[in-house]
KOLLO-295505 format. One record per atom (N, C-alpha, C, O): residue in one letter; x, y, z. Coordinates in steps of 0.001 Angstrom, whole numbers, plus 500000, padded with zeros to 6 digits. Each point is the difference from the previous one (the first is absolute). Last residue first. Example, Ala and Ser with C-alpha at 12.3 -4.5 7.8 and 13.67 -1.06 7.14 Angstrom:
S512850497750507080S500820501190500060S499230501090500730S500509501108500169A499781493172499761A499110501190500000A500900501200500000A501036499981500665
END
This chain:
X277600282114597604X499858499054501100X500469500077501173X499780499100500812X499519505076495530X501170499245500706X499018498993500348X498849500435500040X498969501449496124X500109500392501584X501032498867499990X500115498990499305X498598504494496092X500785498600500493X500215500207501926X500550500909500622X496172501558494951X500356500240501031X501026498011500447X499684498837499750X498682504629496022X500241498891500139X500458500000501634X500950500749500225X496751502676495306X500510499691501439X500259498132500665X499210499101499709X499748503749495836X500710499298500034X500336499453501818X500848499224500442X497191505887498978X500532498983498908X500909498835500004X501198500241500142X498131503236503880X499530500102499355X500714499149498529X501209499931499781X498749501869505178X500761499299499158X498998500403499400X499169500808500414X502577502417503586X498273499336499840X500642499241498542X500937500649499536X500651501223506191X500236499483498296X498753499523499438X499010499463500497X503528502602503993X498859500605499214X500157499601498581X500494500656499083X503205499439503687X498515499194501375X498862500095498878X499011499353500344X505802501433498139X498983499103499320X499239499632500975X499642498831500144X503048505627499987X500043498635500772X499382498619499696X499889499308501012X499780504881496462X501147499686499901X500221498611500722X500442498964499503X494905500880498799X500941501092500745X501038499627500170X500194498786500071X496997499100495442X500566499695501800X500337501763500339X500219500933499227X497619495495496613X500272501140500523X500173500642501221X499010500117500723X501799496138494860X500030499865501384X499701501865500111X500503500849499265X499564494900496594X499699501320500374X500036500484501675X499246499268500641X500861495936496671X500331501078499107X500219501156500261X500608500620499127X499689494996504210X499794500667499655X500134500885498678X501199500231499846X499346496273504779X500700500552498409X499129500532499699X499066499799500775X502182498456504299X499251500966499410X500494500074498476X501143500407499789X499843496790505367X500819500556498480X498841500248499067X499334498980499828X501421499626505859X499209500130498910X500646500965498870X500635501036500195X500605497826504283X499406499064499902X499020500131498444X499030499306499694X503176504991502152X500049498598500673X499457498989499562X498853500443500066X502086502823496219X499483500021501606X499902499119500679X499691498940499456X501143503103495207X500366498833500614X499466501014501701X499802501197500209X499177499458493974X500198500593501178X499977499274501660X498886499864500506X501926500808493549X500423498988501046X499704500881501513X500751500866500447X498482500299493702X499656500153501595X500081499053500933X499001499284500073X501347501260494659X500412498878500612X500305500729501541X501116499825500488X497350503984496901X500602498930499834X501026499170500920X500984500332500660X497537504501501117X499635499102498618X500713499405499550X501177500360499990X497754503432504321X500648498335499756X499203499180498615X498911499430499941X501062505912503092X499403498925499445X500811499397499099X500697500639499213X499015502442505338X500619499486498782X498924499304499425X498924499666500497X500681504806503125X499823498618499702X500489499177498784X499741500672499001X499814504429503776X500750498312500960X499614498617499096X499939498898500545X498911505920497856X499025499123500587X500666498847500900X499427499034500504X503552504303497372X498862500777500570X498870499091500494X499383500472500955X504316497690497011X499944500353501538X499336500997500277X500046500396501165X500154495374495532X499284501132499529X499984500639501578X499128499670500804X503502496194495741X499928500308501464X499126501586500051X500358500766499106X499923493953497977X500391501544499768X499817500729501235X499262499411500790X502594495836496870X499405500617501740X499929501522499391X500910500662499501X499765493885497085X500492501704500472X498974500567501361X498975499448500398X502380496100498585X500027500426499128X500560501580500145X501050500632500118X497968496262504148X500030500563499081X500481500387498223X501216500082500173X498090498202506065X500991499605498889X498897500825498892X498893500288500453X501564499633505129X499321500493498544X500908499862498967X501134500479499964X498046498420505539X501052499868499493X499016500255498218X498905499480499791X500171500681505992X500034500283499059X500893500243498683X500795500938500051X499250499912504459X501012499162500005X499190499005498937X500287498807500093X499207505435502662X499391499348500118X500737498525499666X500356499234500896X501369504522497171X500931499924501374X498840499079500649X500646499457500897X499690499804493934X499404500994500607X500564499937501680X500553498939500290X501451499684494066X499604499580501626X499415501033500992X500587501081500045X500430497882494162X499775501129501155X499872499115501075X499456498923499752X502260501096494827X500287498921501059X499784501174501692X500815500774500502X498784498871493333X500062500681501056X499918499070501035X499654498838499789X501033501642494851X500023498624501143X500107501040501262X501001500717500025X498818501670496222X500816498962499704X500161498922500812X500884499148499912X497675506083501126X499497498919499110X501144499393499850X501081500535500248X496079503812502476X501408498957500130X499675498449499145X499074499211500186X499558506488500590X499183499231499470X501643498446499955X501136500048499528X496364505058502941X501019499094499695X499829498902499254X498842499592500086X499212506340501053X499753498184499976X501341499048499285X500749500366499094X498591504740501580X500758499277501077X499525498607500131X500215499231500937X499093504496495924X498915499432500929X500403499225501261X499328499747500999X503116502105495647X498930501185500452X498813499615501195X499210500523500786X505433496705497531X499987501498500378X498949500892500588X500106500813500919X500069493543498510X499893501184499370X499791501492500515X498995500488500517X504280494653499130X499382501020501226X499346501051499032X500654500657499190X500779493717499942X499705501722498948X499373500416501448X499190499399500705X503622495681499276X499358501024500141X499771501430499624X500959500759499864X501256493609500149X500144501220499270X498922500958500811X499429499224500766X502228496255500556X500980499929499151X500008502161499567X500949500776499884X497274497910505044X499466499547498430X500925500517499217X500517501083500277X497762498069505604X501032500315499077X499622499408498390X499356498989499721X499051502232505647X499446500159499055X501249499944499282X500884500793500322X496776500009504628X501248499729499362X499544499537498451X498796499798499842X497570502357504043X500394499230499022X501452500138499407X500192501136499566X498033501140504577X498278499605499862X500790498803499176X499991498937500620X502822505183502417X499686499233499281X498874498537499884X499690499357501002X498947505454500584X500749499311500491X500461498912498564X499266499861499021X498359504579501034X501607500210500321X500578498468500378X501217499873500138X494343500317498312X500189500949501217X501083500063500750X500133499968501223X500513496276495414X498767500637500305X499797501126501072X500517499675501069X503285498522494558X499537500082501652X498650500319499999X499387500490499052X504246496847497424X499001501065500525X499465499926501209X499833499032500741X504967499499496708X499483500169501114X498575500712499520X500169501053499385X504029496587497448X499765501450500649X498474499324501123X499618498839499854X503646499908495339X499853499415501357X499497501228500872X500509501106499820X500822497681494404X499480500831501222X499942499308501154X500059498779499856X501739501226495114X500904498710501349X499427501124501087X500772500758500587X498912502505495793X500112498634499705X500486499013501111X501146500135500429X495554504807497633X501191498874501220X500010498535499630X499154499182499640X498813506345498825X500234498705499299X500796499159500908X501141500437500153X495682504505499932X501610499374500506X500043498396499728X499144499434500681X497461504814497138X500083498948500727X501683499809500370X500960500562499473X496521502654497246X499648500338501334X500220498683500612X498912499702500492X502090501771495051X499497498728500320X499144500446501316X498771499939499948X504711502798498830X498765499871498650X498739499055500748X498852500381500226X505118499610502269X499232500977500489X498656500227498570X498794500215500120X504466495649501661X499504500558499089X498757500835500434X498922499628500465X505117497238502127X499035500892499755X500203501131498502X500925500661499528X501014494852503528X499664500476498527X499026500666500346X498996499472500478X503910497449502533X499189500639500162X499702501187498113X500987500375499366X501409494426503347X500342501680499177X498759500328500356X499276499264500671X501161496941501781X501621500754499848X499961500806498752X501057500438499547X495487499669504844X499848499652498482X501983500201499765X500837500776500460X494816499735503400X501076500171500104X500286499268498639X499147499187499647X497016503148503099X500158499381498780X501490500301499607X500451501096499669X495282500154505024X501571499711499352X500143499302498672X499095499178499856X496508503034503073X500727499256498961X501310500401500027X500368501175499962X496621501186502793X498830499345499166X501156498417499708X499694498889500435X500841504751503805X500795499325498876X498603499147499636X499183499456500743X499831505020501952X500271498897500431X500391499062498399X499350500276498992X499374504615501894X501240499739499668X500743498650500207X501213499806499912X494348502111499684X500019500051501160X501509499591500089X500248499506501100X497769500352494220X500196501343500815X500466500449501593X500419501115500311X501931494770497198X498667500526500057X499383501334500317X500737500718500677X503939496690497011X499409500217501449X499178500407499772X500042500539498894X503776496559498275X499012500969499697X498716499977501587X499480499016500526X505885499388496278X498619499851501207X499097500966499961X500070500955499227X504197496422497634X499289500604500617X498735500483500680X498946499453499678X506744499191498480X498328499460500551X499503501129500194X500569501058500271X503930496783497212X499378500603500891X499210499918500193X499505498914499701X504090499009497317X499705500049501699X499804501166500631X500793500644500688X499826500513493995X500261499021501264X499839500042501036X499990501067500613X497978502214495278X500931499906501584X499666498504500173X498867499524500079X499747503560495290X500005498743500625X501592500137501487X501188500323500011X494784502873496012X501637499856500997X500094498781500708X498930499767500563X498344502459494430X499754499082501328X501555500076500629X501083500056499417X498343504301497489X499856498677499884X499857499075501153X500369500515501056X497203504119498400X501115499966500496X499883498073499339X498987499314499866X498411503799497147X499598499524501210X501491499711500370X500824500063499087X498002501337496418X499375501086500451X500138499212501867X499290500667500754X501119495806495614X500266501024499890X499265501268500808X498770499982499968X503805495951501832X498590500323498959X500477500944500068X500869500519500701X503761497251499962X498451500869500650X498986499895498811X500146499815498792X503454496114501727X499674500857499586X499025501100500537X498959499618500535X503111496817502905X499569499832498958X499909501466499165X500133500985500726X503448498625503051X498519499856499900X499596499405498173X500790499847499068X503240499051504414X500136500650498638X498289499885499928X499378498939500048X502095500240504627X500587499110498685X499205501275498845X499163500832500352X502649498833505629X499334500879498763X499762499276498482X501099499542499685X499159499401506499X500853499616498300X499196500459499330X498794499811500163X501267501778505012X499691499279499185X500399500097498435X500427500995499414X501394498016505956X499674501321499092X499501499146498513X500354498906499562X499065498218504893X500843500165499336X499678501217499094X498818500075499667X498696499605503480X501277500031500825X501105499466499103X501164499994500402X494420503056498364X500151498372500105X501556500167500720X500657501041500019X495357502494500385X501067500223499388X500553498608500251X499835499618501158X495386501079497301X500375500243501127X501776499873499447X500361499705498861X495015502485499331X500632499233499823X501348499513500810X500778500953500039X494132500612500185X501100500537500427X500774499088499416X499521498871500102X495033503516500274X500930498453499569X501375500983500179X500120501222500079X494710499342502325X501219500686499348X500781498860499984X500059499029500755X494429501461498900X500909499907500640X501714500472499398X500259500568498940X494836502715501181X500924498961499391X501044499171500999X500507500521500994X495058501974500836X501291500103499374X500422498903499398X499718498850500336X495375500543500174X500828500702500376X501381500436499828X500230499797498808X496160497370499322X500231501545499693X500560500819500849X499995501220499836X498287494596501350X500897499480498617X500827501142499249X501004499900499295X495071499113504174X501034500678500335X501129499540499163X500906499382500559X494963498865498022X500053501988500193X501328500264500467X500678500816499376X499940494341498398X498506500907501036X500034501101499978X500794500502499204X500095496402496156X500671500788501523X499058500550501020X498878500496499899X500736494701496149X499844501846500658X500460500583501109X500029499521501134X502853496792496572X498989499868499955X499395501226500582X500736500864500478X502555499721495768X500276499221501078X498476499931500550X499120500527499319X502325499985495434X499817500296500856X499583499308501863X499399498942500185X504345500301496417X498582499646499446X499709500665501186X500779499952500952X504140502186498812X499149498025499367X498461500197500458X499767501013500660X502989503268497129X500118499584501663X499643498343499915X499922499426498913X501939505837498789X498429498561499843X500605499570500823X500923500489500650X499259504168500938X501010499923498633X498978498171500032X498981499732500636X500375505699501833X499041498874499744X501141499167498517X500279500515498917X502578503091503298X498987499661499661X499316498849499831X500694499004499795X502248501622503989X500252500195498720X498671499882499658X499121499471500680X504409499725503853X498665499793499288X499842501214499003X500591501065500175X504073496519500494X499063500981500881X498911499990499327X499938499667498816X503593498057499632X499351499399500692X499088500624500919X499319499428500851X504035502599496359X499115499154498983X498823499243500877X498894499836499485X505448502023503059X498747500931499597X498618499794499035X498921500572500157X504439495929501636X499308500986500804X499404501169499434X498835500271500291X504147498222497074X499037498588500188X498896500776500938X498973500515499558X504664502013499292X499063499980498803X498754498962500153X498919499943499414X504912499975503438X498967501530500883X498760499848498726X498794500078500234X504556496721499167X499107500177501540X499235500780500008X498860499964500464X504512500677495520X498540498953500211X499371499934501461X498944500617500144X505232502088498801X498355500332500585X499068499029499567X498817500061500333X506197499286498988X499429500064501621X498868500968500729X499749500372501147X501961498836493882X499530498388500849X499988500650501119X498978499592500551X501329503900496620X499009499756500114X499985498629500367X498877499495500007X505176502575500886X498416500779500882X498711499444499536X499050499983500783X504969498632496761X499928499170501601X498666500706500992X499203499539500817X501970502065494501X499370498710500294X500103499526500710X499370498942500007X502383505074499758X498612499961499874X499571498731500345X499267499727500951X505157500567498922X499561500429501094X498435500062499695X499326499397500834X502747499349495402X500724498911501247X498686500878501497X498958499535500462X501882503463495962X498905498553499972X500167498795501018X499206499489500790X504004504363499131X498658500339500540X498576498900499530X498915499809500549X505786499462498674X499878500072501400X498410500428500417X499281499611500921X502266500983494524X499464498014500448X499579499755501395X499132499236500422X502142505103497872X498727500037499238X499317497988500506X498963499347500122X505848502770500609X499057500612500936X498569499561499698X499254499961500978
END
């Protein structure tokens, strides 16, 4: 009787990671975050936006967490899933689709690996976007995508990278190392890039090297 009932526990606690993911991902105390983003405007203080983790069409795979800190829940990791996040006016900021997902609530961040995902502008989609790794941070809802990043804008704009950090209370990334930024007839390098999601609005900086089509 004593095995039946472990057996049974431990299936309740693999089929609440979801909900454990989703709830870790609700907004939370002030937790660290990446370098600070650029200044916010006034209307920056309005409601929070809201993140969601979405339900994947394959169910998702559980793996053996790491050790707990002490005194804190240990990190949880979900396969193929994603997730998004809407504005106060409930229009879609971001999609971030990942084949694990790692969250560490000590930490205050979600950890991704093999990302691909969407930002939008005023609900519309603005940039496609894919990178070996990415950190979502919990409190702030800034993103940060590294290991070779690779963006195209729906203009038709194309951003290569190092790393992209993404800041959706201001709509704007910023792009470091070996910066490739391509456009009709013209290819852009760069140390430093700072753009709106849509790259209509870019400013370089360091090392700049400009190449024109013939």
């Amino acid at each position: 009787m004593a095995g039946r009932m472990r057996w049974l526990a431990l299936g309740l606690a693999v089929a609440a990671i979801p909900v454990l993911v989703w709830v870790l991902l609700q907004p939370s105390a002030p937790a660290p975050g990446p370098t600070s983003a650029p200044a916010r405007p006034a209307s920056e203080d309005a409601a929070p936006s809201t993140v969601a983790v979405a339900s994947p069409a394959t169910p998702p795979v559980s793996r053996a967490s790491p050790p707990a800190r002490p005194g804190g829940i240990p990190p949880v990791e979900v396969q193929h899933t994603s997730i998004s996040s809407v504005d106060p006016q409930g229009r879609r900021q971001w999609d971030l689709r990942a084949d694990s997902v790692v969250v560490d609530s000590s930490a205050g961040t979600a950890t991704l690996t093999t990302v691909q995902g969407t930002y939008y502008q005023a609900g519309e989609p603005a940039m496609t976007f894919a990178a070996p790794r990415g950190t979502f941070y919990i409190a702030t809802r800034n993103a940060t995508l590294t290991g070779g990043v690779r963006a195209r804008s729906t203009s038709g704009r194309s951003l290569e990278a190092e790393v992209v950090k993404w800041f959706p209370k201001v709509q704007q990334i910023e792009a470091s190392g070996h910066v490739v930024l391509r456009q009709a007839g013209m290819t852009v390098r760069a140390d430093r890039l700072t753009a709106d999601v849509a790259l209509q609005r870019t400013r370089l900086s360091g090392n700049i090297r400009v190449t024109v089509a013939e």
